[in-house]
KOLDRENPA-669543 format. One line per 10 residues: number of its first residue (from 0); their letters; for each residue x, y, z of C-alpha. Coordinates in nm, 2 decimals, padded with zeros to 4 digits. Each point is the difference from the previous one (the first is absolute). Last residue first. Example, Ala and Ser with C-alpha at 12.3 -4.5 7.8 and 13.67 -1.06 7.14 Angstrom:
BEGIN
1> sa> 01.37,-00.11,00.71 ~ -00.14,-00.34,00.07
***
This chain:
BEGIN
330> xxxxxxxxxx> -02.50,02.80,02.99 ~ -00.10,-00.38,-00.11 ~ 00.21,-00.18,-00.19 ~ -00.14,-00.27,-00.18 ~ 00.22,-00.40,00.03 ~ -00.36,-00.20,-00.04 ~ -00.09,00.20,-00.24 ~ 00.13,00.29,-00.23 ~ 00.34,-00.12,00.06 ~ -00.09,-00.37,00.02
320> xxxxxxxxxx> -00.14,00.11,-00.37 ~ 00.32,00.17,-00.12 ~ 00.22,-00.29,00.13 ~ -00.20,-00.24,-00.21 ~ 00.02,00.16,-00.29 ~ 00.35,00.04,00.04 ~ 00.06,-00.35,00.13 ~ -00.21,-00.15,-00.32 ~ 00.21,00.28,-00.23 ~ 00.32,-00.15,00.10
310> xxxxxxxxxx> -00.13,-00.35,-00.02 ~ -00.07,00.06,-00.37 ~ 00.31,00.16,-00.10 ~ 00.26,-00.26,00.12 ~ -00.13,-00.26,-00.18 ~ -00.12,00.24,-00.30 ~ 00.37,00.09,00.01 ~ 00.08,-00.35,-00.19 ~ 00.06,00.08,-00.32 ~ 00.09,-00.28,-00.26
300> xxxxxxxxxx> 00.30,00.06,-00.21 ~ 00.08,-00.26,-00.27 ~ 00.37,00.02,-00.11 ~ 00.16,-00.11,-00.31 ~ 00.33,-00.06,-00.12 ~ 00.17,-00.12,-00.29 ~ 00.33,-00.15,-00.03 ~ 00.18,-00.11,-00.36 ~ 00.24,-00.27,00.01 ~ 00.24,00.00,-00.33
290> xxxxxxxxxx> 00.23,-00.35,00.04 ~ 00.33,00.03,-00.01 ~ 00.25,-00.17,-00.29 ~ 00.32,00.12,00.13 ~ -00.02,-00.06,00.34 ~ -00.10,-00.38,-00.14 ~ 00.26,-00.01,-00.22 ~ 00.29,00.05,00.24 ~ -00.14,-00.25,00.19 ~ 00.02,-00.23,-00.29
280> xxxxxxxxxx> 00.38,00.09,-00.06 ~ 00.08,-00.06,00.42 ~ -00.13,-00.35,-00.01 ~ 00.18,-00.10,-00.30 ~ 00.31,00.18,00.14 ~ -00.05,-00.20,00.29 ~ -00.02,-00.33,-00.17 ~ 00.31,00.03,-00.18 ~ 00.11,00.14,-00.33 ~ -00.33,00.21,-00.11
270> xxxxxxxxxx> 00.13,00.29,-00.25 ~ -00.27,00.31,-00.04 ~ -00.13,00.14,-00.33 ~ -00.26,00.28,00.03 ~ -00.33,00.18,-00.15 ~ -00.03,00.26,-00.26 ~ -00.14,-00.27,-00.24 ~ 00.30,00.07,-00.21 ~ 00.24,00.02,00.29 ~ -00.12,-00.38,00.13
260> xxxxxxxxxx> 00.01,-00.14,-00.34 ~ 00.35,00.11,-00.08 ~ 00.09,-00.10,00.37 ~ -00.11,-00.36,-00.10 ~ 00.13,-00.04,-00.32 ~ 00.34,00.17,00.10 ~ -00.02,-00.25,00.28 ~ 00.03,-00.28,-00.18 ~ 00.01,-00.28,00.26 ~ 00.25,-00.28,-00.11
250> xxxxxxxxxx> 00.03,-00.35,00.20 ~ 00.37,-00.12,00.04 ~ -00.03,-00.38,00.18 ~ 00.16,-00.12,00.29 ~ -00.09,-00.32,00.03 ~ -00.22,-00.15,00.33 ~ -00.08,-00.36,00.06 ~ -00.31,-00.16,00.01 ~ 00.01,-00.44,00.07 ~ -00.13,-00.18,-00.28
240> xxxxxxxxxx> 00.32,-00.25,-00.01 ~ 00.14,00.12,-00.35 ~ -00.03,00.38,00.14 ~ -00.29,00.19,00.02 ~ 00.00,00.39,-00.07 ~ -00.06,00.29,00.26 ~ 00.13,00.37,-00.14 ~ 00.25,00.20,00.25 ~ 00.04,00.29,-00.15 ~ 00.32,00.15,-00.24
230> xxxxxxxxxx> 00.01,00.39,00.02 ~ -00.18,00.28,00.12 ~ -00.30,-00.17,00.25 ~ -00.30,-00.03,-00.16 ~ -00.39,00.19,-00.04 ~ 00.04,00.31,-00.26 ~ -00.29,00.23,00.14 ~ -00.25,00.20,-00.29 ~ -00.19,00.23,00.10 ~ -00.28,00.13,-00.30
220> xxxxxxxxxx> -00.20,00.26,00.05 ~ -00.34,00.01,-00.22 ~ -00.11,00.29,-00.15 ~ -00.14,-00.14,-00.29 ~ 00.22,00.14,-00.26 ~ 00.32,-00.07,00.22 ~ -00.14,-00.33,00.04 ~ -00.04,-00.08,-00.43 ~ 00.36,00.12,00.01 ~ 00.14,-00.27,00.29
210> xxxxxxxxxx> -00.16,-00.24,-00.22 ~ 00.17,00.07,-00.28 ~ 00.32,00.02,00.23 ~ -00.02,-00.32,00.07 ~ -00.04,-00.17,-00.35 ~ -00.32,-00.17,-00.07 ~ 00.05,-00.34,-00.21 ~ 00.11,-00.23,00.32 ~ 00.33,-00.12,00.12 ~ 00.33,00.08,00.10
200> xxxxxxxxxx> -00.05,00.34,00.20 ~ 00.30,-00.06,00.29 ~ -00.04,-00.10,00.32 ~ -00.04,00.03,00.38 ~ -00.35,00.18,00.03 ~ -00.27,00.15,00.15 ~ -00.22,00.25,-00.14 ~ -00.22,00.23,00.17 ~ -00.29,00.16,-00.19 ~ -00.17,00.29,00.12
190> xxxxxxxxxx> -00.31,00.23,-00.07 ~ -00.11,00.26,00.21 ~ -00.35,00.18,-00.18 ~ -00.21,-00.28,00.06 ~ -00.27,-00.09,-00.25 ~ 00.16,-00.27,-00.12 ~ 00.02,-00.06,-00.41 ~ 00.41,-00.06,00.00 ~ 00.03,-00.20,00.26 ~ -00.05,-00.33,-00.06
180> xxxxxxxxxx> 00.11,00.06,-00.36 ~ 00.36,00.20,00.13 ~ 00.07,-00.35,00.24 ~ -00.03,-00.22,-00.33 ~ 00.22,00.20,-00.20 ~ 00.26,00.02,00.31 ~ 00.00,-00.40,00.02 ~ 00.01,-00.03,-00.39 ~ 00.31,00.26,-00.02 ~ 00.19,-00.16,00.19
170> xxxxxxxxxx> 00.02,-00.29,-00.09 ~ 00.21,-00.25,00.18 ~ 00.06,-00.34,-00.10 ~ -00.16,-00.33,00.13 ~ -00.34,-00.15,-00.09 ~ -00.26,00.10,00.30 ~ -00.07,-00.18,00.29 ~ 00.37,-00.09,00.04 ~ 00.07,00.27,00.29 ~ -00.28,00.02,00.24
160> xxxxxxxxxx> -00.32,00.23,00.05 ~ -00.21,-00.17,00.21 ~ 00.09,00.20,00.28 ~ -00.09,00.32,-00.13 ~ -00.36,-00.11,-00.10 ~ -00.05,-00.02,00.40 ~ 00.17,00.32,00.04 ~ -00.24,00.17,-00.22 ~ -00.32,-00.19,00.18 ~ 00.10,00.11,00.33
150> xxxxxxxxxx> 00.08,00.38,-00.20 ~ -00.40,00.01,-00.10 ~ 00.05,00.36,-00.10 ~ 00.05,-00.15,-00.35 ~ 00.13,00.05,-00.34 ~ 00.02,-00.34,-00.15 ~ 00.21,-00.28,00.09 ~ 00.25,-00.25,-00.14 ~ -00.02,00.16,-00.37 ~ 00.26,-00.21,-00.20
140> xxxxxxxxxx> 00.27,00.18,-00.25 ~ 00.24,-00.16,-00.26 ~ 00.37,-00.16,00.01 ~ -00.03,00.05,00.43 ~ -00.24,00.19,00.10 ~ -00.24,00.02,00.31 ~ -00.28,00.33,00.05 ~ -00.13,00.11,00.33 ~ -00.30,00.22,00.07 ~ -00.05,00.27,00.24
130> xxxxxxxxxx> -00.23,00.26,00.12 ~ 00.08,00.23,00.22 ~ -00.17,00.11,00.39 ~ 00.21,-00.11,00.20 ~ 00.36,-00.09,-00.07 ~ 00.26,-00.13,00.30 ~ -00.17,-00.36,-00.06 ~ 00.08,-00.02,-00.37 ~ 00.37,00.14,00.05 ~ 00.07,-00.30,00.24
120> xxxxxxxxxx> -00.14,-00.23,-00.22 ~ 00.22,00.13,-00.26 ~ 00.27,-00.04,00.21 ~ -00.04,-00.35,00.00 ~ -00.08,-00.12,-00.31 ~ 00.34,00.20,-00.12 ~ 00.19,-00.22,00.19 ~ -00.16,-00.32,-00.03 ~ 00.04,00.08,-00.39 ~ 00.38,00.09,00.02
110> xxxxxxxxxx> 00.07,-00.30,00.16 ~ 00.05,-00.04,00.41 ~ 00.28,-00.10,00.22 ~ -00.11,00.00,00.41 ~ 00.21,00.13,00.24 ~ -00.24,00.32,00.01 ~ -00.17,00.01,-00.31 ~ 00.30,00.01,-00.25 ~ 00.02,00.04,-00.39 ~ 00.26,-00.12,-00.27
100> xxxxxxxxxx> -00.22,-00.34,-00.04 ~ 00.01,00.02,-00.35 ~ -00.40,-00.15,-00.13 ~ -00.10,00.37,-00.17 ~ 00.25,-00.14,-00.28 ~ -00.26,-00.26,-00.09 ~ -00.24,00.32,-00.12 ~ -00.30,00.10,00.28 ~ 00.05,00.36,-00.08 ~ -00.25,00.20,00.19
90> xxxxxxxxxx> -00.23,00.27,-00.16 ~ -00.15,00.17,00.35 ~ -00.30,00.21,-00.11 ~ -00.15,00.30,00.21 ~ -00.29,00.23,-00.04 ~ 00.07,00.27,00.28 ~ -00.27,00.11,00.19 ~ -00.23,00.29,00.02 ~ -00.13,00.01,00.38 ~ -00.32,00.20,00.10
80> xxxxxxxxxx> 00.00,00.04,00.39 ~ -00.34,00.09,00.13 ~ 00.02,00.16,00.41 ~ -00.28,00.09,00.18 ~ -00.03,00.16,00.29 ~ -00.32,00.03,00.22 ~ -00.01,00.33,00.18 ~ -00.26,00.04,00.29 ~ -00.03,00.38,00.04 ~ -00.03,00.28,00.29
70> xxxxxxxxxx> -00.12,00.27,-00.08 ~ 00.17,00.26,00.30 ~ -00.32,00.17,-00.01 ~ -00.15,-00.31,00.13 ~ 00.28,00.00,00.28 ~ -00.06,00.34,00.09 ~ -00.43,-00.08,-00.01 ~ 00.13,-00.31,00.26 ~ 00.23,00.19,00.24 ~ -00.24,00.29,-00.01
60> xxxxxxxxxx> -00.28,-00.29,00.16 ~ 00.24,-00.18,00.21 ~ 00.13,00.39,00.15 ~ -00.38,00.09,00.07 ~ -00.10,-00.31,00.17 ~ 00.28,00.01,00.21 ~ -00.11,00.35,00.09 ~ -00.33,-00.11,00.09 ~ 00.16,-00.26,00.32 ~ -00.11,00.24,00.25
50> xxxxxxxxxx> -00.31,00.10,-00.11 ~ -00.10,-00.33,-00.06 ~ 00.07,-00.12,00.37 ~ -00.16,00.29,00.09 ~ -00.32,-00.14,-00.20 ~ -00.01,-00.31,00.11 ~ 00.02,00.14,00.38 ~ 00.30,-00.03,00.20 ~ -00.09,-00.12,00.36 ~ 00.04,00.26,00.31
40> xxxxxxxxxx> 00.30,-00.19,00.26 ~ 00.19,00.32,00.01 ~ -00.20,00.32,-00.09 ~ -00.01,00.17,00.38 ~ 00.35,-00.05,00.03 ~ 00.11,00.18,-00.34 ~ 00.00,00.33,00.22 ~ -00.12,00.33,-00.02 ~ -00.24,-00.12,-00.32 ~ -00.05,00.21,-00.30
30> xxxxxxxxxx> -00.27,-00.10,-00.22 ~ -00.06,-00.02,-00.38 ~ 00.41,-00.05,-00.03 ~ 00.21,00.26,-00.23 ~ 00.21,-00.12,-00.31 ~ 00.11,00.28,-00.14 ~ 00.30,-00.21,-00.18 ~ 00.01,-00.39,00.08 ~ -00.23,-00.12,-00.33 ~ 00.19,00.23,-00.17
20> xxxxxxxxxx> 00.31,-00.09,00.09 ~ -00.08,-00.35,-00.08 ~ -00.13,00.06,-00.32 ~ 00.27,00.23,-00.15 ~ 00.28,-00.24,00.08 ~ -00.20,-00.32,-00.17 ~ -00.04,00.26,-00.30 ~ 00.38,00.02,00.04 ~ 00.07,-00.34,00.04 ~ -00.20,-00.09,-00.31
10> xxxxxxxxxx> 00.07,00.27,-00.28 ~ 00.30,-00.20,-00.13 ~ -00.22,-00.23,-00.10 ~ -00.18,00.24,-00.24 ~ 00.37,-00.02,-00.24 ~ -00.09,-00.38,-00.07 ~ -00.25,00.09,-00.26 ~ 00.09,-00.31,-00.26 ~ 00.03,-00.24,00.37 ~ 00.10,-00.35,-00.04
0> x> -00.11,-00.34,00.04
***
C-alpha cells in the first residue's frame, strides 16, 4: 500500500497538538467547590464519562479524514517480459577423423565428438529462451533435429548422433547448406549457425564459401571452431589381435576456410586444442550471441481512502449529534 497524497500526514501531530490544547485552554468548571472532599466517592455519570473521553473522539475522527486525504492506494504490479530469441543451429562434423582421442575430461581420454557433445550440452542449458536445431555431416548433410525450445528432446537427438552413420568425408559445404535452409525463412531477426569441425572440405558439390555468401545475404552469422590438437592425434585402430591401439596420425583443419567463412558472415574463427578451450570458445559465443529481453510494466491502482473516509465522517456525525444531545452544553 502506499500513500499518492502523502504530504497530509505530515499534518497529524500537529492537528493532534492543536486539539489537546484546545480541549485544555479556557476550560472553566460549572461549579466551583472549596475542596475536592465533598466530591470523592460521587459516581461518574454516562455522560461525564463521554465528556471526558470526547477529545479522543475528535483526534480518531481527523486522524481518519487526514489519512483519507492522504489517498491511500493498493498497487498491484505487474511485470510482462517479451523475449526475442536467438535462432540457433549447431552443424557438427561427425567425419572418421572426429574419432582422435586428443581431448580430456578430467583423467578421462575422450574423441573429438564426446567432446564437442558435451559442451554443447552445456551451452543448450545456459540458453533460455532460443530456438535450436542440430545438423550432422560428414560427405553430405543429415538434419538430427529441428529448431526447438524442446532442449530435453535436442540433447536427446544429440546423443544419437555417432561417427559412421553417415558415409565418410567431410563436406562442408552440404552441412552449412543445410543449416542456412533451416534457417533461412524464420521469423526471428538473430540468426546463427555454429560450425564445428576438425577437417578439410573434401566432399560435396557446394563449396564453403558459396554457402558462406548465401549467409551473408540472409543475415545469418556463421562461427566456425577448428576442434583438434595442432599436430599428430592419438587415433584408435585395431591391431592383428583386435585389441585398440593408438597411432599418431596428422589430421588437417583448414582454417583459412574457416576464418574466411567466419569474417564473411561477420562472425568469428576460434582454435579448440583441449577441452578447456572448447569450453571457453562456446562461452564466448554465448555472450556474444544475447538474447533481446524487453520489460513492461503495469500497475493497477485501487484507492482505498473510502476505508478511511467513511468512518471518519460516521464519528463526525456522530460527535456533532452527542454534541447537540446527549453531550449539550447548557450556559
Amino acid at each position: 500500500m502506499s500513500f499518492r497524497n502523502p504530504s497530509f500526514l505530515i499534518l497529524l501531530p500537529l492537528l493532534w497538538g492543536l486539539l489537546i490544547w484546545g480541549s485544555r485552554k479556557g476550560k472553566i468548571p460549572g461549579l466551583r467547590f472549596p475542596s475536592g472532599e465533598l466530591l470523592k466517592g460521587v459516581p461518574e455519570s454516562l455522560r461525564v464519562k463521554l465528556a471526558r473521553r470526547a477529545i479522543f473522539m475528535r483526534m480518531m475522527t481527523s486522524t481518519l479524514i487526514l489519512f483519507a486525504l492522504a489517498r491511500p492506494q493498493w498497487i498491484n504490479e505487474e511485470t510482462t517480459t517479451q523475449t526475442e530469441g536467438v535462432d540457433i543451429v549447431f552443424t557438427v562434423d561427425i567425419s572418421t577423423s572426429m574419432l582422435a582421442e586428443d581431448f580430456r575430461m578430467g583423467t578421462e581420454r575422450v574423441n573429438r565428438l564426446e567432446a564437442v557433445k558435451h559442451v554443447v550440452k552445456e551451452f543448450v542449458r545456459g540458453r533460455k529462451c532460443d530456438r535450436m536445431g542440430m545438423v550432422a555431416f560428414a560427405a553430405r548433410a543429415y538434419p538430427v533435429c529441428p529448431l526447438t525450445r524442446d532442449y530435453d528432446w535436442l540433447l536427446e537427438n544429440l546423443e544419437r548422433m555417432k561417427v559412421g552413420m553417415i558415409e565418410d568425408n567431410t563436406a562442408l559445404g552440404s552441412g552449412l547448406s543445410s543449416a542456412l535452409i533451416r534457417l533461412r525463412d524464420t521469423p526471428s531477426k538473430e540468426k546463427v549457425v555454429i560450425l564445428l569441425t576438425d577437417g578439410r572440405n573434401n566432399a560435396g558439390t557446394i563449396p564453403p564459401m558459396t554457402a558462406a555468401s548465401v549467409a551473408r545475404a540472409l543475415k545469418i552469422r556463421i562461427y566456425t571452431i577448428g576442434a583438434g590438437s595442432k599436430g599428430p592425434a592419438p587415433y584408435p585402430v585395431k591391431d592383428p589381435f583386435g585389441k585398440t591401439i593408438y597411432k599418431p596420425i596428422p589430421l588437417d583443419i583448414d582454417e583459412e576456410t574457416l576464418k574466411d567463412i567466419a569474417l564473411r558472415t561477420e562472425a568469428r574463427y576460434f582454435r579448440a586444442t583441449d577441452m578447456t578451450s572448447l569450453e571457453e570458445i562456446l562461452q564466448e559465443i554465448d555472450k556474444l550471441e544475447t538474447t533481446p529481453i524487453e520489460e513492461k510494466k503495469y500497475y493497477e491502482r485501487e484507492e482505498l481512502f473510502h476505508l478511511f473516509l467513511i468512518p471518519g465522517l460516521i464519528l463526525l456525525f456522530l460527535e456533532i449529534i452527542l454534541n447537540n444531545t446527549l453531550l449539550r452544553k447548557i450556559p
